[in-house]
N, C-alpha and C positions, 0 to 999 in steps of 0.2 A: 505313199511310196510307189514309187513306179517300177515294175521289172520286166525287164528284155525279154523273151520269147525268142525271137530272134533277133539276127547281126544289127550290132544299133550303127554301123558306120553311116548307112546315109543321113538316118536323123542327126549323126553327131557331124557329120560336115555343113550340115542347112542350118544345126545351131552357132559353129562358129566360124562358119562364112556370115551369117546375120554378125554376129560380134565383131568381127573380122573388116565391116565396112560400115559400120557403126560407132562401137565405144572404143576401139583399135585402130580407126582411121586417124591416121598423122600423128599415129602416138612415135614418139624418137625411137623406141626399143624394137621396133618392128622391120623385120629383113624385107624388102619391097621384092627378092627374089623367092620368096618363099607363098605358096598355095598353102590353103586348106586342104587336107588328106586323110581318112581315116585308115592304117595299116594293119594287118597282121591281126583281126580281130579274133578271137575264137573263144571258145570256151573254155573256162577252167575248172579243174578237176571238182570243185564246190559248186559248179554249173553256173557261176558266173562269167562274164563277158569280160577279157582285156584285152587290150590291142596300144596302137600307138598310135599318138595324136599329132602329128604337125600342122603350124600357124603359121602365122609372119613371125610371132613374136616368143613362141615356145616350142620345142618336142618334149611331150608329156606321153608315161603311159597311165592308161587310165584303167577302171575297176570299174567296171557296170553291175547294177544287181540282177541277177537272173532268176533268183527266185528267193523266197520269203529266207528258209533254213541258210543258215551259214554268213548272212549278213547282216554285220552290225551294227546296230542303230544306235548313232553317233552325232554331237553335234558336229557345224560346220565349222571349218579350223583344226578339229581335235588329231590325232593323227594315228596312223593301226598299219602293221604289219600285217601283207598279203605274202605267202609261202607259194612258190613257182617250184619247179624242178630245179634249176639253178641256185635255189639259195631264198631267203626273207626279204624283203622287200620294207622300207618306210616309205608310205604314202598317208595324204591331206584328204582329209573329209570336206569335199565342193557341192555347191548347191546351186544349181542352174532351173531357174521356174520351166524349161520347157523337154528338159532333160529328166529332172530331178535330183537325187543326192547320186554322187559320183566319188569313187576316189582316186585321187592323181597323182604322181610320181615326175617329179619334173627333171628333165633328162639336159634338156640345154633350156637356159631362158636367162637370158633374152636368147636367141638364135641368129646371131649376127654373125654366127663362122662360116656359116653356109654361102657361098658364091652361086650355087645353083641348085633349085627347088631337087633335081635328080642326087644330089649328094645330101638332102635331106632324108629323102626316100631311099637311099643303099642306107646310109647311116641307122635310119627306123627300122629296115629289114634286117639289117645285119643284129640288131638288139632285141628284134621281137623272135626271132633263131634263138639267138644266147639265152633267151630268158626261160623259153622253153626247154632247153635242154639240160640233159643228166651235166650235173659240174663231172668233171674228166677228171675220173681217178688216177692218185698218183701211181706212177711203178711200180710194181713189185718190190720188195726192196731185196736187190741180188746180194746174196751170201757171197762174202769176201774169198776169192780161191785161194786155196791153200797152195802151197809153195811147190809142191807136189804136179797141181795144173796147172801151175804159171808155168813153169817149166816145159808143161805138153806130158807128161808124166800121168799113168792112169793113177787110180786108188790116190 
């Protein structure tokens, strides 16, 4: 089992730039405007790694393991709930030989709505924001005024 130390973004762009022009060349479901890009990596509160992953052919977020404790050893396909500040998350247990076990959350795939690699990129920003953040608590719930302050009326 391999774990992160630090930001895996560059290894994970040199991993699927190799896939990228290899087992992913001339495959149909692949956007020809879309780069390889690692976004928004950081650390999560369990000191694992997640960030967002754009391809030609997906935006994924993905789950790195950062250290021994708190990660689940799983087979590959099986599937596990990651907890963000926004809420629970279902992601796939992947296993990549140069990578290792990963887990991925697939956001767009294929990704053929993208007209341009930068609308890939606000898209992955705009969700690696959300996913980090507190969900936005409802209103208060205001007490109905009484007939009295409808009016403008004290007491």
């Amino acid at each position: 089992m391999r774990f992160w130390t630090a930001d895996p973004s560059p290894q994970l762009v040199t991993v699927f730039a190799n896939i990228a022009g290899t087992r992913m060349a001339d495959v149909p479901i692949c956007n020809g405007a879309l780069e390889v890009e690692a976004l928004g990596f950081r650390r999560m509160s369990e000191g694992h790694w997640a960030g967002l992953m754009i391809t030609p052919w997906a935006i994924n977020l993905l789950v790195l393991p950062g250290q021994q404790d708190g990660w689940p050893i799983l087979a590959a396909c099986s599937k596990h709930d990651w907890r963000f500040p926004s809420g629970d998350y279902e992601f796939i247990v992947a296993q990549e030989d140069s990578l290792g076990t990963y887990h991925l959350c697939s956001l767009f795939s294929p990704a053929l709505e993208f007209a341009t690699h930068e609308a890939a990129q606000l898209t992955a920003l705009a969700t690696a924001h959300a996913l980090f953040a507190e969900p936005l608590a409802p209103p208060a719930a205001a007490a109905a005024p009484t007939r009295r302050a409808f009016l403008g009326l004290r007491g």
